[in-house]
N, C-alpha and C positions, 0 to 999 in steps of 0.2 A: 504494500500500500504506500502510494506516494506521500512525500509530507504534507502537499496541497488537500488530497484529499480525509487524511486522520486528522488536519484542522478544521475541516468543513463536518467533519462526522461529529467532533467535538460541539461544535456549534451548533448543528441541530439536535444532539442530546441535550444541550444544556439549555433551549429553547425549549423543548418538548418538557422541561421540569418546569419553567419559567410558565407555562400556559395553563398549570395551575393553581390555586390557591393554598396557603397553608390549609391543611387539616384540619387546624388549631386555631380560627380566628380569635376567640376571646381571653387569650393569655396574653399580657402586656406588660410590659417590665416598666418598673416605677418612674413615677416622674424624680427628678431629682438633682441638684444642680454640681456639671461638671466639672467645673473652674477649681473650685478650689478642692474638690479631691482630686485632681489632678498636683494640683499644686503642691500639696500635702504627701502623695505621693512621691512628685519630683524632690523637696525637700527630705525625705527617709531614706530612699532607694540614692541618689547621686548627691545630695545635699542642699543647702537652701540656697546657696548663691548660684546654683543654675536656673535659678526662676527669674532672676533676670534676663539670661539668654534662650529662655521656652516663652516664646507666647502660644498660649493657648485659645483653641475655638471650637465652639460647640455649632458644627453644620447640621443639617437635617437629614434624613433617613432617605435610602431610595424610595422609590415606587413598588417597592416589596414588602415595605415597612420592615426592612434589614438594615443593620447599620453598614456605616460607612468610614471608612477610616481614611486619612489623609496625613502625608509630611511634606513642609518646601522649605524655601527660605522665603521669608517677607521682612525687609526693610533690614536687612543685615543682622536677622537672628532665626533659632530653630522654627517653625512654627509647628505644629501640631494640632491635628483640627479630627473632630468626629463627630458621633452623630448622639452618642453616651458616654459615662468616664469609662466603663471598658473598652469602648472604639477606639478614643482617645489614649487609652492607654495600651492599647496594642499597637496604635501610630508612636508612641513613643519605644517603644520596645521593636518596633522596625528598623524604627530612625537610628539606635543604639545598632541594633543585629546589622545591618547595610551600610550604615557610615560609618559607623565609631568602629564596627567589628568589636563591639562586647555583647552581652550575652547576662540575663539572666536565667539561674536555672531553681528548680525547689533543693538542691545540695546548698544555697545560698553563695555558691563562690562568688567572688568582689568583682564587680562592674568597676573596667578600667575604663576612667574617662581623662580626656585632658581638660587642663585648666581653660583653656578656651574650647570649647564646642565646635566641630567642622561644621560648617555649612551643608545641606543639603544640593547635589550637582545640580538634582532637579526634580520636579514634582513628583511624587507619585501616593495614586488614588487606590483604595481596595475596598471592595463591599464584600460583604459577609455575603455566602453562599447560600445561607439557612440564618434562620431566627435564634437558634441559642447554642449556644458552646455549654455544655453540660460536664459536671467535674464531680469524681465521685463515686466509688462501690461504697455501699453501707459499712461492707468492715472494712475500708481503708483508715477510718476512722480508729479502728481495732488495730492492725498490723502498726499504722505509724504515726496514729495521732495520740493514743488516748494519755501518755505521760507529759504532753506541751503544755505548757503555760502562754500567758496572755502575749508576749517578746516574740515566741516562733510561731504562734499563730497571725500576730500580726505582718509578718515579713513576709509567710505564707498568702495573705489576703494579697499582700502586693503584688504577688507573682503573679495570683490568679487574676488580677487585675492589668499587665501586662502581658496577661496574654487571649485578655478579650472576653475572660471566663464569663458570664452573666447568670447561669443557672447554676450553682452551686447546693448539694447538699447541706444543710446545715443541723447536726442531731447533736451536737453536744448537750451535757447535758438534761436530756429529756426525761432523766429517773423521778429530777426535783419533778416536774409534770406528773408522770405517773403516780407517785408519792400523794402529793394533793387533792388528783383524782379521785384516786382509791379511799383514800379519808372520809370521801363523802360518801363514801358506799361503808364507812366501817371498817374495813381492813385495817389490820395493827403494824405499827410501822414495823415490827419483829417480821409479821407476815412478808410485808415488801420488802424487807431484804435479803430471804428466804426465794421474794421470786425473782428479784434482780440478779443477773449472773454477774460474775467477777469484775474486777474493774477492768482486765486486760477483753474482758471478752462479750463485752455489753451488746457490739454487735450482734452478736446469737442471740443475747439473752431477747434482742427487741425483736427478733423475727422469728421466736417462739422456738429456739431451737434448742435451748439450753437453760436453766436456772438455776442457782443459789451458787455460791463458792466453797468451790473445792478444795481441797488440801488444809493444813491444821488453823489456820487463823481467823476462822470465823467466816461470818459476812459482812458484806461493803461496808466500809467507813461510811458514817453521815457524812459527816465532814466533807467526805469526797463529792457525794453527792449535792453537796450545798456548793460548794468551791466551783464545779465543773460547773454550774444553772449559772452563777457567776460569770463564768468565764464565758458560756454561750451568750450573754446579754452582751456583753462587746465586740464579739462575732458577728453579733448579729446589725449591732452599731455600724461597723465599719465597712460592713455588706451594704447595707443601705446607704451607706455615704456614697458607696461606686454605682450605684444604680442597679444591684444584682438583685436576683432574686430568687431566697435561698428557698430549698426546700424543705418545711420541716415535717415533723413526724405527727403522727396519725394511730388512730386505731384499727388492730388487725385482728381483734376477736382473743386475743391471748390475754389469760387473766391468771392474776394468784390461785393459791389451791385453797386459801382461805375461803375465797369468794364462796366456797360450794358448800361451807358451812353456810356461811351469812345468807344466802339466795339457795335453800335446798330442792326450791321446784323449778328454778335454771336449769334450762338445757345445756350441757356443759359435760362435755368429755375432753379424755386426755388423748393429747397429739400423739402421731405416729413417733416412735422411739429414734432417734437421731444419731447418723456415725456410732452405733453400736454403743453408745454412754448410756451406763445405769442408768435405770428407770429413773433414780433421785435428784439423777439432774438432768436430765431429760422427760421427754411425755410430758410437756407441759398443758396444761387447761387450756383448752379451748371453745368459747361461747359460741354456743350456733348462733347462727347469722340471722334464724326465722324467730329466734329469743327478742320478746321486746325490748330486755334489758341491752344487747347490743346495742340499740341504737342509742339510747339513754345514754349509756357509758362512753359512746363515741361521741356524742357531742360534749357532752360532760366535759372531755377530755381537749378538747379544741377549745371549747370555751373556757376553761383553766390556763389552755397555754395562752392564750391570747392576753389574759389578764396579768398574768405572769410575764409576758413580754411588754406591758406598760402598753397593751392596746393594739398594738400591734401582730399583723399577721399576713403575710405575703398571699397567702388562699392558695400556695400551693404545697400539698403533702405529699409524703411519700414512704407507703407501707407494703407490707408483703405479709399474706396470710397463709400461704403455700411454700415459703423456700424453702425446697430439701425437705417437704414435708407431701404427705400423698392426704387430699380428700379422706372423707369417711365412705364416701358413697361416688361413684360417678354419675348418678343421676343430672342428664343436661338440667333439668329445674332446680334443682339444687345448686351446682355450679351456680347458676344466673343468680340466683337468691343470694347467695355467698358471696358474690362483687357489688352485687345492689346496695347490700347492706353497707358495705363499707362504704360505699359513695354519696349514701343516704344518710347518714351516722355525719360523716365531713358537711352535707349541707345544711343538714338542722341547725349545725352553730353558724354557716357561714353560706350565703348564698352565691360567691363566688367560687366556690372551692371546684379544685381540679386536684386529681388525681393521680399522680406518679407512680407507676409500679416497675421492678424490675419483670425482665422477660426470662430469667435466668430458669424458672421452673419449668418452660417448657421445652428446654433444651435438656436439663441437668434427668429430669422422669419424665424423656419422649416416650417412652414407651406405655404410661398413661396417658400423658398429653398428647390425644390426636386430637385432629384440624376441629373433629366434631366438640370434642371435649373445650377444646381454647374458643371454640365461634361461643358457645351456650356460655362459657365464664365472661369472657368480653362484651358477652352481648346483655348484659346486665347493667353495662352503665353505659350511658349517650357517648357518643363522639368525640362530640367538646368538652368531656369532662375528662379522661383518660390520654394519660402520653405514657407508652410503653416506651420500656429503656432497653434496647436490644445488644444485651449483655457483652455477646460476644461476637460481633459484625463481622470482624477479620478473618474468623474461623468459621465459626456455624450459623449462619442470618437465620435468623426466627422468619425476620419479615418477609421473609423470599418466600415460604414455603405456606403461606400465613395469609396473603394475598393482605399484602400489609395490616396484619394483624384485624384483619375483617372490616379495614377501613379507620381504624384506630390512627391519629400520628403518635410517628416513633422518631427514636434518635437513636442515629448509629453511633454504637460506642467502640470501646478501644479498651478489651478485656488484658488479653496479654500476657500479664504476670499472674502467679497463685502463691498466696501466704504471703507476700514480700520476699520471696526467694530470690537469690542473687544468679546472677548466669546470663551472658553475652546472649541475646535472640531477640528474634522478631524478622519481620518480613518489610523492610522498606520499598521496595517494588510493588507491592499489593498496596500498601496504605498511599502508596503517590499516585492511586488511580482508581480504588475500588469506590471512597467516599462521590466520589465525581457520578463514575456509573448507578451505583445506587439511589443516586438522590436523582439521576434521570429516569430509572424505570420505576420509581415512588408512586409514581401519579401522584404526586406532590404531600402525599405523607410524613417524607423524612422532614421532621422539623430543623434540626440540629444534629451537631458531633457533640460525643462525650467520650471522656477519659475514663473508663472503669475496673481500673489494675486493685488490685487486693491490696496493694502496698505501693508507696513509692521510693525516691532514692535508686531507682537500678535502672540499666538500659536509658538513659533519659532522652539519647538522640530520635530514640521510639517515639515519643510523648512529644518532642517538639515538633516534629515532621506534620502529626494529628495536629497541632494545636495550627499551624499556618493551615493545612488542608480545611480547616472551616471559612478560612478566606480565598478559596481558589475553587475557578468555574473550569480549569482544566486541568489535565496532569503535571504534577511537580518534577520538572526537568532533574531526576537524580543524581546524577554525576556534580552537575554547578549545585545543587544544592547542598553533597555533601561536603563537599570543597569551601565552599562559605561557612558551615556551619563548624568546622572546622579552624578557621577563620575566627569565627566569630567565639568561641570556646576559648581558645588558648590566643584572644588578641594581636597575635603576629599570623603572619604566612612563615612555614617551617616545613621544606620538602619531606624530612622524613614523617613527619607525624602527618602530614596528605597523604603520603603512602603509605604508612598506617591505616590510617581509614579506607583505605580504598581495598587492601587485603579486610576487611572488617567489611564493609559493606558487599563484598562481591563473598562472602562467606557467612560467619552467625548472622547478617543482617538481610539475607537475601532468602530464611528460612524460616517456618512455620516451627519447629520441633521447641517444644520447652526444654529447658535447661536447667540439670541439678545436680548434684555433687555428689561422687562418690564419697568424699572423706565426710561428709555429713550427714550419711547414711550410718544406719545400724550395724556393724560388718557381720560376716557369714561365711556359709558357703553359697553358690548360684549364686550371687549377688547382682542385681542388678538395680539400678540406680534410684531410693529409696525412695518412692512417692507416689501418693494416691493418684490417682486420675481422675476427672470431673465424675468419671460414670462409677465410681471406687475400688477399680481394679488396680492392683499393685505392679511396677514395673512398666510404665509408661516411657514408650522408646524415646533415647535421648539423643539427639544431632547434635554435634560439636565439629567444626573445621578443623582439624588440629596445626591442617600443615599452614592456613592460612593466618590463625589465632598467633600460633608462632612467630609468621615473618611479621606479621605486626608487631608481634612483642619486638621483635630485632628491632625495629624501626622506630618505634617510641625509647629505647633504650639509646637509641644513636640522638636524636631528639634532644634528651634528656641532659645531652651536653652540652648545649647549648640555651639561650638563655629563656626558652620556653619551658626548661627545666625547674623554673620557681615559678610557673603557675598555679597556683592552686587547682582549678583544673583539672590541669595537663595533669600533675600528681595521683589526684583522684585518679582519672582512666587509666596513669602508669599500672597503678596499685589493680586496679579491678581487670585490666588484661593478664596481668605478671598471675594473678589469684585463678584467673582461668586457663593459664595455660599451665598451672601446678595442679590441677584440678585434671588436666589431660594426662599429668603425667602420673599421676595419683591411679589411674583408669589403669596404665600401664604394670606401673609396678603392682599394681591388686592381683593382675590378671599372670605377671610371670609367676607372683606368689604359688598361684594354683597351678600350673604348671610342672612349678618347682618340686610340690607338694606330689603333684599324683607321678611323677616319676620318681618308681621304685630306689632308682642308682641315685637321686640325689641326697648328700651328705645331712643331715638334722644341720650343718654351721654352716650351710649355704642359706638352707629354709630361713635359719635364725637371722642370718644376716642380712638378706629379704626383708623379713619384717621389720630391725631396725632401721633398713634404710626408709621402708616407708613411715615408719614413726620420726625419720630427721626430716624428711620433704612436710609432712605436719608442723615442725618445730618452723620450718622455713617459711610455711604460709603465713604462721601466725604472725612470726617478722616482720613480714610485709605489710600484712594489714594493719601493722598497729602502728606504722607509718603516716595512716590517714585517718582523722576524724571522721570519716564518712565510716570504718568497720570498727569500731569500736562497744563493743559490750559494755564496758565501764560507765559509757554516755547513757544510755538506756534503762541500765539499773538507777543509775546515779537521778536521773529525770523522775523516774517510774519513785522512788523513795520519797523525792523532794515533792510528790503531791501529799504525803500522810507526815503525824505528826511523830516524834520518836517513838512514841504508843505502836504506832502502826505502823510504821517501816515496814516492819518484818512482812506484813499482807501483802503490801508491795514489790516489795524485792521478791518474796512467793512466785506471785501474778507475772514478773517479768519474765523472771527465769522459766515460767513452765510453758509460759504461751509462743519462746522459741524452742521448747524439746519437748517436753512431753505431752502437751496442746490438752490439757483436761488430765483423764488418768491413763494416759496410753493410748487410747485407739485413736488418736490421729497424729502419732509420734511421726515428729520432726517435718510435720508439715508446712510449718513456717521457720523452718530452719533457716539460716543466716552465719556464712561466710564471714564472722567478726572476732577480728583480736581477742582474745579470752574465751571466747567458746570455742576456737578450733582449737588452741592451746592445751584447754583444761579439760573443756566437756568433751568433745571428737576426737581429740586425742587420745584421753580416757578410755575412750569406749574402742577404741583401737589397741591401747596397751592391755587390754584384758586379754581382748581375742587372740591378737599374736600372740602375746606368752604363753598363752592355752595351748595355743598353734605349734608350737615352739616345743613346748614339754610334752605332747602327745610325741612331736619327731622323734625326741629326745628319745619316749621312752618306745617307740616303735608301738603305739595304739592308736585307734582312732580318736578323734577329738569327740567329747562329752557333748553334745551341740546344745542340748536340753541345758545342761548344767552350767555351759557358759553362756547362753542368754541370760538365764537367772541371773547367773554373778553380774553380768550388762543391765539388767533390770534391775537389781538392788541398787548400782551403780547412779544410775539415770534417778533415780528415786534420793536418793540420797543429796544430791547434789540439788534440787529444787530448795533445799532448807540451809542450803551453806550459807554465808554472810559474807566470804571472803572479799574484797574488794578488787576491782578492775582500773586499769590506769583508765584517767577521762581526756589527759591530751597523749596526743601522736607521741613517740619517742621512735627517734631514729631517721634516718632522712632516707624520702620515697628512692630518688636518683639513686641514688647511692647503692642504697641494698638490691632493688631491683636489677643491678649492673652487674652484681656480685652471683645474684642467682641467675642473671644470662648465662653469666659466666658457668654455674656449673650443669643448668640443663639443658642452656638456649641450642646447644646443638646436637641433640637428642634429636630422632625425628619419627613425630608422629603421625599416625594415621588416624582416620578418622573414626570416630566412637561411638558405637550404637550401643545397645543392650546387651550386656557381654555376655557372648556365646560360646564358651569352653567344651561344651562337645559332652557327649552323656556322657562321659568318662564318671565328672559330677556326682551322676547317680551312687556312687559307688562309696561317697564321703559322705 
């Protein structure tokens, strides 16, 4: 196809979406005045003497009612013009990314600017593609928010506001709501703390999949619960100063198990049992929807937040009565009755309200959810009331199969990541062209793109890519894009570290496979790379480039000598390439381990010496990582303590430690595992020096290894270690350059192949 005509094809797609109308007419993002959150913004993010050199302008919206962004020079200074403060501030964040070549990212590294401002060469104009930039999975909140205070949430708000964000999540603290709630029905606050889950895991607890806290220190702090209500009223502050408009939470039919005392002729059973978690903290109560009392308690509960937000209330929620959770009944009337409610419940207190839901359920149990089953549940509430959130676009569109969700508008999102897992992937190829297509065969459904990663902090070139494609009507030129963004990262042009990315991008960045760690898995024998899958099958195949992973490490190590080597940055990706390409060799040495092992002729002090070595390549990762603020366990515990008071510590450091390894009491072990100084050192390493020495003394004594007895000994391990106290360094020690040149030095020229699901041959069987 010629390039005259893939531009003319472009054009009539993107006309064919243009011919119709949102979905969505009656959602409208607040009125609110941009100037001086802009201002306020420029002042935080670059400092206050660039608000002499930014003039600011609030234009008008297209003829889509999308906004519009703009940057020039007018009268010899920056100017900056849009159509809201997020337009406005995604035109500043242009103007940085394209002339300055800086970069804001959610890692916070420092925006290099100079004392004078360059000039803009020349105008350029951008409208929004779609009506909202949507930010947010429910437990992203969980994975990497819930230990922040008012300081990282605020710098946070910046970002999202630099990058156009306008629909934002917003659940912090919604316990204090629930709490007040329930009061009025009776509930004792002992009861709701018994049905609120842990502080690390509130996510679950609000989407009915989990309840009370586990492990030895009780239930939730109040304290926590009054502190975090706190912290959401400035959230929500600062939301509404940019003109966003947050989502918050809602009633989804899940109630305390007091309620069934207090209301004994409620209809009212207990939910499908969840990831295999005891009945006691799982099977939580849930109110049928044909129950009067739902509706009561659902406006109840709207009309408490509102009062509670000083009057305030965006009219838009966002709940989910099914995640990870199967009906009592498939009955289509039922279904319909069970979203009615929920949408009938939100309008008693509020005559505008709309409705958010994720689309994650009819992906996660399609095999309940047929078309028949999603048309009767959807078809419960109007149109205009409902925006499905199509979880995971890049991989499995709902909407495609859905015939957009029966006429519902959705927003394509940007799934990606699970647990906040660390590991180089993604497919930048598909996201510089799927959102475009999409929103042309919509029949003008798709409202918006959103970000719906589990966690953030990882892959971040992912996430910018998404965030420009809501302002683009055709495909993003990938090669100049990632050469600027590159650029714009590490503030210089630097041929090795371009050619870095271009082994990265033509490799983990050109593929769909998740990515995760053998040294952060459990070890064994058949080992293969330790982690659930969306549908909860174990050993979900893992892609990794190795040989390409490598020549980039060469390349940022050569880089690194030069003065792009004190970029913070630069440091950061040094650290997280060097972490996965020890992570390939981790794969290796696992794999001659067994090898080693089932050949008869080899010596027990080859085997042993095997195993040490891969307990030194653990000692080395840890090295690394504790080079960069961005892998640091220390920070995490350290945040996660500083929200309770010496009282309570202890709950907290608990909560932190078990929701990266043993996720509840086991059954969802190391699902949000994380690649950080002090857990690969202590905890991974750990549980590696158990098994090798097992490993080790079985050669020794010519028997087979116990496998029963050393998981155990790994189980008491893992358990034990949830209630330590020990302390974690909270800044870097060591310098990134430096150590990463040293371990070029000893594996960089190793040469690896690529790694899938290690396949050792039934030999296996036999261990």
């Amino acid at each position: 196809m010629s390039p005259g005509i893939r531009c003319s094809l472009w054009v009539v797609l993107c006309l064919i979406a243009l011919c119709h109308v949102d979905a969505h007419p009656h959602l409208r993002l607040p009125e609110h005045d941009p100037i001086p959150a802009i201002k306020g913004l420029i002042s935080r993010t670059l400092g206050p003497q660039y608000n002499s050199q930014i003039e600011v302008v609030v234009t008008a919206k297209d003829e889509r009612d999308h906004d519009v962004s703009s940057f020039d020079e007018h009268n010899g200074r920056v100017r900056v013009s849009g159509s809201s403060a997020t337009a406005i501030g995604f035109a500043l964040h242009k103007y940085l990314k394209d002339v300055v070549h800086t970069q804001a990212d959610w890692d916070n590294h420092a925006l290099v600017v100079p004392a004078v401002l360059p000039l803009p060469p020349s105008a350029v104009t951008i409208a929004k593609n779609t009506k909202f930039t949507y930010y947010l999975n429910v437990v992203t909140t969980s994975y990497s928010f819930w230990t922040w205070d008012w300081p990282q949430w605020a710098k946070h708000i910046d970002w999202m506001a630099l990058q156009g964000i306008n629909l934002p999540l917003a659940f912090t603290g919604q316990e204090k709501i629930w709490l007040e709630t329930f009061k009025k029905y009776n509930v004792s606050t002992a009861g709701m703390q018994h049905f609120f889950a842990g502080a690390a895991f509130q996510a679950w607890g609000r989407m009915g999949n989990v309840r009370d806290s586990w492990g030895p220190f009780g239930p939730i702090p109040l304290d926590f619960i009054e502190d975090q209500y706190r912290l959401q009223l400035r959230i929500l502050d600062r939301m509404k100063e940019f003109g966003m408009l947050p989502a918050l939470p809602a009633f989804a039919g899940h109630v305390p198990a007091e309620l069934v005392t207090l209301y004994p002729h409620a209809n009212v059973r207990q939910s499908s049992q969840w990831a295999n978690f005891p009945e006691k903290f799982t099977c939580v109560h849930m109110l049928d929807p044909t129950d009067p009392l739902y509706l009561d308690i659902g406006r109840t509960f709207i009309q408490v937040q509102t009062q509670l937000y000083g009057g305030y209330t965006s009219s838009v929620y966002q709940t989910d009565t099914y995640n990870e959770l199967l009906p009592h009944t498939s009955d289509p009337a039922y279904l319909r009755a069970s979203s009615k409610a929920v949408i009938d419940s939100m309008l008693a207190a509020d005559p505008n309200a709309v409705w958010i839901m994720q689309g994650w359920l009819f992906y996660f149990m399609k095999d309940f959810w047929t078309n028949d089953k999603i048309e009767a549940y959807l078809g419960g509430v109007a149109n205009d009331r409902l925006i499905m959130l199509d979880l995971w676009t890049e991989s499995f569109p709902v909407w495609s199969r859905t015939s957009n969700y029966f006429g519902k508008p959705w927003i394509y999102c940007l799934l990606h990541t699970f647990g906040g897992n660390l590991g180089l992937h993604g497919n930048l190829p598909k996201l510089a062209t799927n959102p475009i297509t999409s929103l042309a065969a919509s029949d003008g459904h798709m409202i918006g793109l959103g970000l719906t990663m589990e966690g953030i902090f990882q892959n971040y070139v992912v996430y910018d890519l998404a965030l420009e494609m809501a302002w683009r009507s055709t495909p993003m030129p990938l090669d100049k894009w990632v050469q600027a963004y590159v650029h714009q990262r590490y503030h210089v042009e630097n041929e090795h570290a371009t050619k870095a990315w271009a082994f990265l991008k033509t490799s983990v960045y050109r593929d769909e496979g998740l990515v995760d760690s053998v040294a952060t898995t459990r070890p064994r024998w058949q080992l293969a790379v330790n982690e659930t899958d969306v549908d909860g099958n174990l050993l979900l195949p893992k892609r990794v480039s190795s040989d390409a992973v490598s020549a980039a490490w060469t390349e940022l190590v050569l880089a690194g000598a030069d003065s792009v080597g004190k970029v913070d940055a630069f440091q950061h990706d040094l650290v997280d390439v060097t972490r996965q390409v020890l992570n390939n060799v981790m794969v290796e040495y696992y794999t001659e381990l067994v090898q080693l092992y089932l050949n008869p002729k080899t010596s027990s002090s080859v085997v042993c010496s095997k195993a040490d070595q891969i307990l030194d390549l653990l000692h080395d990762m840890d090295t690394i990582l504790a080079t960069s603020t961005a892998f640091l366990l220390g920070r995490w515990i350290r945040d996660a303590k500083a929200r309770g008071t010496p009282a309570t510590a202890g709950y907290f450091e608990y909560q932190a430690r078990n929701q990266l390894t043993r996720w509840g009491v086991g059954t969802l072990n190391d699902y949000a595992n994380k690649q950080w100084a002090g857990l690969v050192g202590e905890y991974y390493a750990g549980r590696w020096r158990v098994w090798l020495k097992a490993v080790c003394d079985a050669r020794e004594a010519g028997i087979p290894t116990d496998d029963a007895k050393i998981d155990g000994q790994i189980n008491d391990f893992e358990v034990a270690w949830q209630t330590q106290t020990n302390e974690f360094p909270t800044d870097p020690v060591g310098d990134s350059v430096e150590i990463a040149t040293k371990l070029h030095a000893k594996y960089g020229t190793k040469q690896h192949r690529v790694v899938g699901v290690l396949d050792l041959g039934s030999t296996l069987d036999d261990l």
